[in-house]
C-alpha positions as CSV (number, residue, x, y, z in Angstrom):
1,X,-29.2,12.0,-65.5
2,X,-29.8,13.2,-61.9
3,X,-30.4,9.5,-61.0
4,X,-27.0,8.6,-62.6
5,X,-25.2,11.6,-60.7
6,X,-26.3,10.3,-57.5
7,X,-25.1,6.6,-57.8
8,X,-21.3,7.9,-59.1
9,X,-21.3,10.3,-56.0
10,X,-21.9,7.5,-54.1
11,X,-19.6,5.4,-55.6
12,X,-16.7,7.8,-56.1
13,X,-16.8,8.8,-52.0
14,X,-17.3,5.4,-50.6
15,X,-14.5,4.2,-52.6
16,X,-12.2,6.9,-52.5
17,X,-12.7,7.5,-48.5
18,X,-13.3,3.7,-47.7
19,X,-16.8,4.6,-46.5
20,X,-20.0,2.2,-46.5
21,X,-22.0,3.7,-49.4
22,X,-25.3,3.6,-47.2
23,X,-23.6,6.2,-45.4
24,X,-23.2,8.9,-49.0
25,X,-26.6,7.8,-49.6
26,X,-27.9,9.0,-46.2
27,X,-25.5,12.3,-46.6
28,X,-27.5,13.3,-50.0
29,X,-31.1,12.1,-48.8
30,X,-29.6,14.9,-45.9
31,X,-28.9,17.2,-48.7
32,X,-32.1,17.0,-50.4
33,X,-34.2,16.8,-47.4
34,X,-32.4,20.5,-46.2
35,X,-32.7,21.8,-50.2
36,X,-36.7,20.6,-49.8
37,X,-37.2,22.7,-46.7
38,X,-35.4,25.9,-47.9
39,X,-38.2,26.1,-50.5
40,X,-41.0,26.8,-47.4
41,X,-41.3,30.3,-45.5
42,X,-42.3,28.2,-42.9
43,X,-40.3,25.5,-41.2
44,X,-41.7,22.1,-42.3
45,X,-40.2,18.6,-42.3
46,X,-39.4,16.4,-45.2
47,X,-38.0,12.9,-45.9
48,X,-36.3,11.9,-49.2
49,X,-35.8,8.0,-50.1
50,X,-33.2,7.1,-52.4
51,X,-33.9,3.7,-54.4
52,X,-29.9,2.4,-53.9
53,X,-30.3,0.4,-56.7
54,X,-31.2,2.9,-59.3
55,X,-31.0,6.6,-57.8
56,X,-34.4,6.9,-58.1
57,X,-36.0,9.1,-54.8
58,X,-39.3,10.6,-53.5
59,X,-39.8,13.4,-51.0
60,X,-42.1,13.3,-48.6
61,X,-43.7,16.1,-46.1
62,X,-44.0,14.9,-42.8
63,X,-46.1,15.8,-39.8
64,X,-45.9,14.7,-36.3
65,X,-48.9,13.7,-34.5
66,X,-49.4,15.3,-30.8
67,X,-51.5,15.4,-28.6
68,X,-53.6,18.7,-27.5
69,X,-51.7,21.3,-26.2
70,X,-53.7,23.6,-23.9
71,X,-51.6,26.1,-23.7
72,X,-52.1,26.9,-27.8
73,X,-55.8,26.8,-27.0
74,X,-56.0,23.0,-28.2
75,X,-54.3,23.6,-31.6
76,X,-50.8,22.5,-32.4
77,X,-47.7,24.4,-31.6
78,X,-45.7,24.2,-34.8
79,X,-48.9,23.7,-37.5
80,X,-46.8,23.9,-40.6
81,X,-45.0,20.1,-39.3
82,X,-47.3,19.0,-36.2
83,X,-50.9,17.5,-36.7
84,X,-53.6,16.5,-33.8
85,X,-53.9,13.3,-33.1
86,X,-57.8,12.8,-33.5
87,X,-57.3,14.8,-36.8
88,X,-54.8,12.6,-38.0
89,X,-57.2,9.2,-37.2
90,X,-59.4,10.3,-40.0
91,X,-57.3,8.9,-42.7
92,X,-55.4,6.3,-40.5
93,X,-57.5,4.9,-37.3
94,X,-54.3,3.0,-36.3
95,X,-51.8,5.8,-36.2
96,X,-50.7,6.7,-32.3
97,X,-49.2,9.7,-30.9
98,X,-45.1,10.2,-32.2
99,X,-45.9,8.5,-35.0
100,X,-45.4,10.6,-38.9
101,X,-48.2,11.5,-41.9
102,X,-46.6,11.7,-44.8
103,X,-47.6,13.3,-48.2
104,X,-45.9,13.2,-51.3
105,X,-44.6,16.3,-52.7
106,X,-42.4,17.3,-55.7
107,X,-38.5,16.6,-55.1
108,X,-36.3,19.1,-56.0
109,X,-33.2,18.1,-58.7
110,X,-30.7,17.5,-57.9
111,X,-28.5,19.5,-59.9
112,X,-30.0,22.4,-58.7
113,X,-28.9,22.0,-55.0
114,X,-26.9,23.9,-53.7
115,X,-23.1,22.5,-54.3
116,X,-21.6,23.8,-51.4
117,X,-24.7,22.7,-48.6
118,X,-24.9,18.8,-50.5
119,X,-21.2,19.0,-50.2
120,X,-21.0,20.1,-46.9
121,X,-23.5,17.3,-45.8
122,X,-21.5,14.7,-46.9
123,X,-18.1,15.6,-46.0
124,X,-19.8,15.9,-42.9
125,X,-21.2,12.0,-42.8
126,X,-18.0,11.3,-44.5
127,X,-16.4,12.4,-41.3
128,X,-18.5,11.3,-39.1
129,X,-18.3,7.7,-40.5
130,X,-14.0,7.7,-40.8
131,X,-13.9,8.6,-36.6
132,X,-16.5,6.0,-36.6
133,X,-14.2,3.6,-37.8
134,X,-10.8,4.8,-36.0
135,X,-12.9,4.6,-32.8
136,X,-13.9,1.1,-33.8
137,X,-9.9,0.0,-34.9
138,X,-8.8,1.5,-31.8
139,X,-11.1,0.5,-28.5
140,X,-9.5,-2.5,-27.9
141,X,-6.2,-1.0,-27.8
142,X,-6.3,0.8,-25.3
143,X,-3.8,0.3,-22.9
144,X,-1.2,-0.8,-24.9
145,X,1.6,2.0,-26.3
146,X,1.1,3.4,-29.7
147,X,3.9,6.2,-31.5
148,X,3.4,8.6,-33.6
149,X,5.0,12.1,-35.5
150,X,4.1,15.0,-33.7
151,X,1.9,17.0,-36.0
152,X,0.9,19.6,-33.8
153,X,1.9,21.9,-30.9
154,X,-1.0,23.9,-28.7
155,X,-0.5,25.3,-25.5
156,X,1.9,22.4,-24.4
157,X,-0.7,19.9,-25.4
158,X,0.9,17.2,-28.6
159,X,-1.0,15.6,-31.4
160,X,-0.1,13.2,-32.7
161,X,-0.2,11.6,-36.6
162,X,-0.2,7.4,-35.8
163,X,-0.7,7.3,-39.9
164,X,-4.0,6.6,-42.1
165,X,-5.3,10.2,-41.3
166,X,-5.4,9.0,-37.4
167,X,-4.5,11.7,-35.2
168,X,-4.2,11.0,-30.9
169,X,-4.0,14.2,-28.5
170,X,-1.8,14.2,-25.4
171,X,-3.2,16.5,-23.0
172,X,-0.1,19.4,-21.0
173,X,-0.9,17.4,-18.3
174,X,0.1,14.3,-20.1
175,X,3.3,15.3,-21.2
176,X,6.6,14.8,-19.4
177,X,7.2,18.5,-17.6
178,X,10.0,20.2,-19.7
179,X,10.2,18.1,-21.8
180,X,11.5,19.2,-25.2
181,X,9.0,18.3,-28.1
182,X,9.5,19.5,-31.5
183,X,7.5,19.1,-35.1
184,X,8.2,16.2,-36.5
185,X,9.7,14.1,-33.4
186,X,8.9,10.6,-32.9
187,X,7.0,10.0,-29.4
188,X,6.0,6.7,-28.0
189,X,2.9,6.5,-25.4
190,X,0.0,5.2,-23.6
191,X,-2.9,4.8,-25.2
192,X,-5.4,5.3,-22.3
193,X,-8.4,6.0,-23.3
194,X,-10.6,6.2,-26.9
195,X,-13.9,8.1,-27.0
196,X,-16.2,8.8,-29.7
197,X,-17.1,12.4,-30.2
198,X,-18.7,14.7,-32.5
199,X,-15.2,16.7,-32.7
200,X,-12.1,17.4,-31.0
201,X,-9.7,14.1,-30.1
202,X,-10.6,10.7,-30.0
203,X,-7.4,9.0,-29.3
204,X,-5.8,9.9,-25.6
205,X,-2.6,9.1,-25.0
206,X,-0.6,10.2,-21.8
207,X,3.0,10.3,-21.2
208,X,2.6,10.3,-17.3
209,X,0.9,7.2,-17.0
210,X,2.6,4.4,-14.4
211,X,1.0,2.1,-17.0
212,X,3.9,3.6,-20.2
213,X,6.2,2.7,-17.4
214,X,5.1,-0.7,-16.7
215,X,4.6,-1.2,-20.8
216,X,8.1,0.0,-21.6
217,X,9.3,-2.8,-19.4
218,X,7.3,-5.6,-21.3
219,X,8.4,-4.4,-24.8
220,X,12.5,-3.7,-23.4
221,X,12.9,-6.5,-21.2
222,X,11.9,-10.2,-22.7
223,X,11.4,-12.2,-19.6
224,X,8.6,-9.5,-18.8
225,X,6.7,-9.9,-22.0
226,X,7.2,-13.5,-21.8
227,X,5.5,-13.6,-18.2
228,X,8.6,-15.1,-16.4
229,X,8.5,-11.4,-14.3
230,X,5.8,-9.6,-13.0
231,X,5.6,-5.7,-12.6
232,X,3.4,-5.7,-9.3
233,X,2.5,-2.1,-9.3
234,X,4.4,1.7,-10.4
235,X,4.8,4.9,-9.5
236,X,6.2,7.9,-11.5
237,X,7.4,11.4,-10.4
238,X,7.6,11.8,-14.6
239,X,10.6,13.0,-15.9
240,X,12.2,13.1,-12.4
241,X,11.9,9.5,-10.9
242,X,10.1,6.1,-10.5
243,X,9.8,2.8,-8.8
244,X,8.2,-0.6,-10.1
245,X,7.5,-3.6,-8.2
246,X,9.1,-6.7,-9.9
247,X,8.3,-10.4,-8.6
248,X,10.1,-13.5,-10.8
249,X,7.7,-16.4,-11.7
250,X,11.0,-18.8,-11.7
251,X,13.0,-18.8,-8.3
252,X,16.5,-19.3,-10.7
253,X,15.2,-15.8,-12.1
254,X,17.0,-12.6,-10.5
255,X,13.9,-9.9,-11.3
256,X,15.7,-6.9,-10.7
257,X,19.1,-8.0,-12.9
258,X,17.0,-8.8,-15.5
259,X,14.7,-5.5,-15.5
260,X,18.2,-3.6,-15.4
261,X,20.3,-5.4,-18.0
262,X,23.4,-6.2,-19.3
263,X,25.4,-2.8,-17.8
264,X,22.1,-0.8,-17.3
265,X,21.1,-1.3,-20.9
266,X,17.7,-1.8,-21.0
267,X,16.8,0.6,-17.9
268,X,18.9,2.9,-20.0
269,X,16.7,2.3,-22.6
270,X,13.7,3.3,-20.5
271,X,14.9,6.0,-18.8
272,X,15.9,7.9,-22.3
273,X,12.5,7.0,-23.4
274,X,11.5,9.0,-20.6
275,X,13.2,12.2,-20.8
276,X,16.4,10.7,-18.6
277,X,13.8,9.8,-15.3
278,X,15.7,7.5,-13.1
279,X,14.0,4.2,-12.2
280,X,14.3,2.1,-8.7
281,X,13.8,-1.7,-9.0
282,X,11.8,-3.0,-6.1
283,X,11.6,-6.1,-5.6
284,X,8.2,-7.0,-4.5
285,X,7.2,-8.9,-1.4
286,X,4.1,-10.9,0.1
287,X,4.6,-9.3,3.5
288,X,4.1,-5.7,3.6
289,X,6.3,-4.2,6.4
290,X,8.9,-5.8,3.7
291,X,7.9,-4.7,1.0
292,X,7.6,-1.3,2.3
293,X,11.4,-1.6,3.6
294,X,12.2,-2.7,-0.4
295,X,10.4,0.3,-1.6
296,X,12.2,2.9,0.5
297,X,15.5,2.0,-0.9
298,X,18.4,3.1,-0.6
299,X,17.1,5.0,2.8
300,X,18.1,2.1,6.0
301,X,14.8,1.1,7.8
302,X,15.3,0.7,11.6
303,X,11.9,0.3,12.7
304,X,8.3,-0.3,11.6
305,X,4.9,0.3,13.4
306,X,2.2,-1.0,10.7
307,X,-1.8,0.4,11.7
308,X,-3.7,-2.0,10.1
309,X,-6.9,0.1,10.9
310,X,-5.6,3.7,9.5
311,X,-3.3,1.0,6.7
312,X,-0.9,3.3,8.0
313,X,3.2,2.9,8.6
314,X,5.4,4.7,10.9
315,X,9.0,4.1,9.4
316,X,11.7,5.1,11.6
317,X,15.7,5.9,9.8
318,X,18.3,7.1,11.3
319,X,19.2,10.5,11.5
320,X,21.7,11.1,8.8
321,X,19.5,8.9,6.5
322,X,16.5,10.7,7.1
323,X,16.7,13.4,4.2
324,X,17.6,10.7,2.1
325,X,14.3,8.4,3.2
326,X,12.1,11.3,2.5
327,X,13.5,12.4,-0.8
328,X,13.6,16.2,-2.3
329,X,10.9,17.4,-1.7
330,X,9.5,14.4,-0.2
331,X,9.7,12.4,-3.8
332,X,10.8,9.3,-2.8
333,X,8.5,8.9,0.2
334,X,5.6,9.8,-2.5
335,X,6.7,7.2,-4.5
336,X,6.8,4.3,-1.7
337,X,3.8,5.1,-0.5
338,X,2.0,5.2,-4.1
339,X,3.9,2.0,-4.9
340,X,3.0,-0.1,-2.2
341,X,-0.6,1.7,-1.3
342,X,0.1,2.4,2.4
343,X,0.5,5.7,3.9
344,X,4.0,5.7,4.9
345,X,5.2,8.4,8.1
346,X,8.7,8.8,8.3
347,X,10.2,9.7,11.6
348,X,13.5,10.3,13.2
349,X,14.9,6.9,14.9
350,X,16.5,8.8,17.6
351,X,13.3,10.6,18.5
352,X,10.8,7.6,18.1
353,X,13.0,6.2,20.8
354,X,13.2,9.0,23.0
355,X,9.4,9.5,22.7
356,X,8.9,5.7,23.5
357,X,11.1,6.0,26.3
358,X,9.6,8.5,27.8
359,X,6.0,7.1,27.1
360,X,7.5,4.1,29.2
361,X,8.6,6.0,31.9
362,X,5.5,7.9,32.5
363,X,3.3,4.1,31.8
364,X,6.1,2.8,34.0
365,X,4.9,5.7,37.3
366,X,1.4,5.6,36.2
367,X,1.3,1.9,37.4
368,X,3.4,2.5,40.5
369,X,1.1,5.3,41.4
370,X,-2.3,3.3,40.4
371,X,-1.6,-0.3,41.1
372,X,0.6,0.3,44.2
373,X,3.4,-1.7,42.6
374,X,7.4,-1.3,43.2
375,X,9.4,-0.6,39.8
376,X,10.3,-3.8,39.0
377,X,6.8,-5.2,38.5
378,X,5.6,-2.4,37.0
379,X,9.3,-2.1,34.8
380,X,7.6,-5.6,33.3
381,X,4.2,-4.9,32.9
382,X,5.6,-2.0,29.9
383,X,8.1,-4.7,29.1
384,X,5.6,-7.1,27.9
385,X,4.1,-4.1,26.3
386,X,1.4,-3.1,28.3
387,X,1.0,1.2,28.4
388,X,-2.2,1.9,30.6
389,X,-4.4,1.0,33.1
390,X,-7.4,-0.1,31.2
391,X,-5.4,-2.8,28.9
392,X,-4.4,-4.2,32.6
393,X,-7.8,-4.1,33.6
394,X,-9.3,-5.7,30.6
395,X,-6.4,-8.0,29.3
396,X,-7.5,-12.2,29.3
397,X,-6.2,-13.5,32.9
398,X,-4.5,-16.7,30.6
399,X,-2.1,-13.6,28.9
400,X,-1.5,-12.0,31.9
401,X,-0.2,-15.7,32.9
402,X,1.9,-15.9,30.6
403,X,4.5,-13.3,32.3
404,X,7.0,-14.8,33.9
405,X,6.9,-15.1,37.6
406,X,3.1,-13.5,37.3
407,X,0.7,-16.3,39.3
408,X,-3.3,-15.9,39.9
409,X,-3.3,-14.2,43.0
410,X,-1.0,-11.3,41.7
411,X,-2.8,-11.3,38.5
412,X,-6.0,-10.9,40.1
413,X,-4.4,-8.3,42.4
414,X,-3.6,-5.8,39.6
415,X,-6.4,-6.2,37.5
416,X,-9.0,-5.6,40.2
417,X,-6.5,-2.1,41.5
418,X,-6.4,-1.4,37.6
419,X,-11.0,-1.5,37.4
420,X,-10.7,0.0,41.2
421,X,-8.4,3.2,39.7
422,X,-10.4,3.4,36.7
423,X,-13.7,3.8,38.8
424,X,-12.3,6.3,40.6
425,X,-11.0,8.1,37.5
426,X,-14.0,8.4,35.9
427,X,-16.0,9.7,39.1
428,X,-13.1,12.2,39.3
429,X,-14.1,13.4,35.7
430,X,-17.8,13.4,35.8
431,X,-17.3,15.8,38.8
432,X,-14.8,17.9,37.0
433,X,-17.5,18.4,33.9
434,X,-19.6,19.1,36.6
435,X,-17.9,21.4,38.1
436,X,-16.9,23.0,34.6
437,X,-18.0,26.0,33.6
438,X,-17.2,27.2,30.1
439,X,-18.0,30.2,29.0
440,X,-21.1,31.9,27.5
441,X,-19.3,32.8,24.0
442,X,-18.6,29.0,23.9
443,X,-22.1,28.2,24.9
444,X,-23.7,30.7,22.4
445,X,-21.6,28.8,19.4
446,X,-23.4,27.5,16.4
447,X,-24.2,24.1,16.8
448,X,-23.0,23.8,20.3
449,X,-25.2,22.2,22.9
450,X,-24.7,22.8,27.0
451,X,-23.7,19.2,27.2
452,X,-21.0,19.1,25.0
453,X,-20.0,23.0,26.1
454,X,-19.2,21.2,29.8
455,X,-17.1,18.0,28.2
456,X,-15.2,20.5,26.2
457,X,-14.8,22.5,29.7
458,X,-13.9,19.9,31.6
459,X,-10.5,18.9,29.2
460,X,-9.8,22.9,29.3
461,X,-11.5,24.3,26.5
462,X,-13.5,26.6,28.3
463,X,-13.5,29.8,25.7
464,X,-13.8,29.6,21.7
465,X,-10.0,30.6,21.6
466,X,-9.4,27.1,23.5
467,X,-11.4,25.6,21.0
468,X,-10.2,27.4,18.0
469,X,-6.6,25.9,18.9
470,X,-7.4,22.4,19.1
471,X,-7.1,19.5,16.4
472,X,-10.1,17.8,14.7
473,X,-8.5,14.5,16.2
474,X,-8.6,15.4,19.7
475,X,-11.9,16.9,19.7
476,X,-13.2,13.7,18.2
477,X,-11.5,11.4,20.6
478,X,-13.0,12.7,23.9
479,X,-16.5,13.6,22.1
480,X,-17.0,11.0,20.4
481,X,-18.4,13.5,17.3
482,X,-18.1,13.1,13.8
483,X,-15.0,14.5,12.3
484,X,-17.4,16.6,10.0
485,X,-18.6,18.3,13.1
486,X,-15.9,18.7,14.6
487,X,-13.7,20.7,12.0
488,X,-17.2,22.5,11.5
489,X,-16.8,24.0,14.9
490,X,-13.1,24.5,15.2
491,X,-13.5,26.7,11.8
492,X,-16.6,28.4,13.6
493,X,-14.4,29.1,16.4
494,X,-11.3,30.4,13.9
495,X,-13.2,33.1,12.7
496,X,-12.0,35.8,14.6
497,X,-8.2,34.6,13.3
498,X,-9.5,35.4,9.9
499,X,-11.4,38.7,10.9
500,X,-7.8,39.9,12.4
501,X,-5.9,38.8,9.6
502,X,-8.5,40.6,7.1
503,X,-8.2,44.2,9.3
């Protein structure tokens, strides 16, 4: 009778929850192998085998062969389920160290377990087995958009029903800021990751993501999904504002009308699907200073210094469009630079030219002085964009031929006046940190050294106070130190700020 009770079990949960049987049979082998120990003082281990064919089963004791432990005196630690090794070779000369003895014993019946403990067991595998299988119909879906009912509200966190018992959590930090989510509403997002866990979530969807952004677009706008426009790259303030990157794969194609549809429709679309956040088409570009002026749209670009080393822009705007360039609260700077992956610095036109005049006026003296030149030579020389004395110096003699009315005898004139002034310059400064003395607070520093004490001196920084006011940068460029150092001992030397602050 048992027998037959344990083949219908199996039966009715595998084909009411969908479930591989094996799995039920392993839940009530579980059961009985948990009922089996119960009826020891001692803890043991036990095995049960069901026959899946008739519901026959056997239980087994089991012991685990170890090695000697000397710290139990050579015995065993746990004797009621652990058994020596060399003890264990009397019966089986071939059995090695991990592996199990087993002895029959008497199985329990299985009506007499307890209901609740073989039912617990199985709901258990039952559960087990079902996120099994939504893990498995899910991982190669993620990235693509998924909606569901909200079931649930916690703490601002959302999860979602997707149907067939499959629930998917969006984290508070997934979800759109103030965005107004009640029980029962419909939500669309981005399935961005699927994990397989004991509890909790599985499903991870986010409603932040640049990628629901870029998703949105290929389900709204056909050309996209069809692969005649592609989104380059996003960026999302959620909720507030955005930019994508569009590039058409057919010249006759116009990306951006296309994205933003008959009277706004589809962008409409989106941007309701996203809790009203305004989206910028940028039309993407091979060359980046372009692309960069695209992205900072509707702000006017007047100038553009690109550092290829730092991958670094200095973007100059006028004046009155400078507020506008940056954004509130710097959003739409945020969003160029996330868009296009260079760190954009926005500056004032009017003083980026003020500085770089005045920059050329002093290179402009600095050569008169130096290179005992009259103004109009040396009015060139920062015309052709030359700003100190060491790029004259150092600069090819065929470049420096290139300058109009420039021949070989004048060329050769200023760059040996240019290696003649820096000679004397750095005499000048090896005297000076010579001459230097900083002082013995500075000296006494943590991870200062006499040498560096008298570099620091000679550029001025003779106390810690004159160190504690200095910038990473500029202790770095004269030192030559690592940036890690360097902030290590401007902190050091701050200190005292922090003592004063604290009294």
């Amino acid at each position: 009778m048992a027998n037959k009770e344990i083949l219908l079990v199996a039966d009715v949960f595998a084909n009411e929850k969908e479930i591989d049987k094996e799995i039920i049979f392993q839940a009530i082998e579980s059961a009985l192998e948990a009922a089996t120990i119960k009826r020891y003082e001692n803890p043991i281990k036990a095995r049960v085998a069901i026959d899946r064919h008739t519901g026959d089963y056997s239980t087994y004791r089991r012991w685990l062969v170890v090695d000697v432990n000397p710290e139990v005196n050579g015995d065993v630690e746990h004797p009621g389920w652990q058994v020596l090794l060399e003890v264990a070779q009397f019966d089986n000369a071939d059995i090695q160290i991990g592996d199990y003895v087993e002895e029959e014993i008497e199985s329990v019946d299985f009506c007499r377990i307890a209901a609740q403990t073989a039912k617990q067991v199985i709901i258990q595998k039952v559960r087990e087995a079902e996120r099994k299988k939504i893990v498995e119909a899910y991982q190669d879906r993620v990235g693509e958009l998924v909606t569901g009912v909200v079931k649930r509200l916690e703490k601002g966190s959302v999860y979602l029903d997707l149907g067939g018992h499959v629930e998917a959590y969006i984290a508070r930090e997934d979800m759109i800021p103030k965005e107004p989510v009640r029980m029962g509403d419909r939500v669309r997002g981005y399935l961005k990751a699927v994990r397989s866990e004991p509890r909790g979530p599985q499903l991870f969807v986010s409603r932040t993501a640049p990628e629901l952004l870029i998703a949105l677009f290929r389900l709204e706008v056909p050309e996209v999904g069809e692969g005649l426009i592609d989104i380059l790259a996003a960026a999302r303030d959620p909720g507030s504002r955005a930019k994508i990157a569009v590039r058409a794969n057919d010249p006759r194609l116009d990306p951006i009308g296309a994205c933003v549809g008959m009277r706004g429709s589809r962008v409409q679309a989106i941007s309701n699907e996203l809790a009203g956040e305004r989206v910028d088409i940028i039309l993407w570009n091979g060359n980046d200073a372009q692309f960069v002026i695209n992205a900072m749209s509707p702000a006017e670009i007047q100038s553009i210094v690109v550092d290829e080393d730092k991958h670094s822009m200095d973007v100059a705007v006028a004046t009155d469009s400078l507020s506008q360039a940056i954004g509130r609260g710097g959003q739409n700077v945020r969003l160029a630079t996330e868009l296009t992956g260079w760190e954009l610095n926005i500056q004032d036109a009017a003083q980026v030219d003020k500085n770089h005049d005045e920059a050329a006026a002093k290179s402009k003296q600095q050569f008169i002085e130096l290179l005992d030149v009259d103004e109009e030579i040396a009015g060139i020389l920062v015309d052709v964009g030359l700003n100190n004395i060491e790029e004259i110096a150092y600069i090819p003699v065929d470049e420096m031929l290139e300058i109009e009315g420039f021949d070989e005898e004048l060329v050769e004139a200023l760059r040996s006046r240019a290696k003649d002034a820096l000679l004397i310059s750095a005499i000048a400064s090896e005297e000076k940190i010579e001459t230097a003395v900083p002082s013995e607070e500075l000296l006494g520093m943590e991870d200062m050294d006499e040498e560096l004490a008298h570099q620091m001196a000679a550029k001025g920084i003779v106390t810690i106070d004159d160190l504690a006011e200095q910038a990473i940068d500029d202790i770095i460029e004269f030192t030559g130190m690592t940036e890690e150092r360097a902030g290590k001992l401007i902190m050091k030397a701050r200190e005292s700020w922090f003592a004063e602050d604290k009294g």
